[in-house]
C-alpha positions, 0 to 999 in steps of 0.5 A: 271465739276469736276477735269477737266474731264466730269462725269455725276454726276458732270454736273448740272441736266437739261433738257439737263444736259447730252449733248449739243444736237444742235451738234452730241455727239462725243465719242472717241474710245480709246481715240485720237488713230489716233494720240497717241496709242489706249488707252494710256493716251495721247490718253485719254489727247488728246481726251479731249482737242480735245472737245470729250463728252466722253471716251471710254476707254478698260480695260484688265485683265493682266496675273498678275492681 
């Protein structure tokens, strides 16, 4: 892990350097918006404390770049 956070390249190369395979891989849509709004970042804190493998996360171009 590095900074805290799951980045692929940051995990040690293996044969399951990826994912722990003896569980379902869980990935967040938007972060834990069941409990904070869609991809806000305490939706994305949440998440990762909640044990999610990855983040998906929505980015939008804003009418002001």
């Amino acid at each position: 892990m590095c900074l805290g956070f799951k980045f692929a390249a940051c995990l040690p190369l293996g044969p399951n350097w990826l994912y722990n395979q003896s569980r379902p891989l869980i990935i967040a849509n938007g972060g834990s918006s069941g409990h904070f709004p869609e991809n806000s970042l305490p939706a994305y804190i949440d998440a990762f404390l909640s044990g999610a493998d990855f983040i998906k996360l929505t980015v939008q171009m804003t009418s002001d770049r």
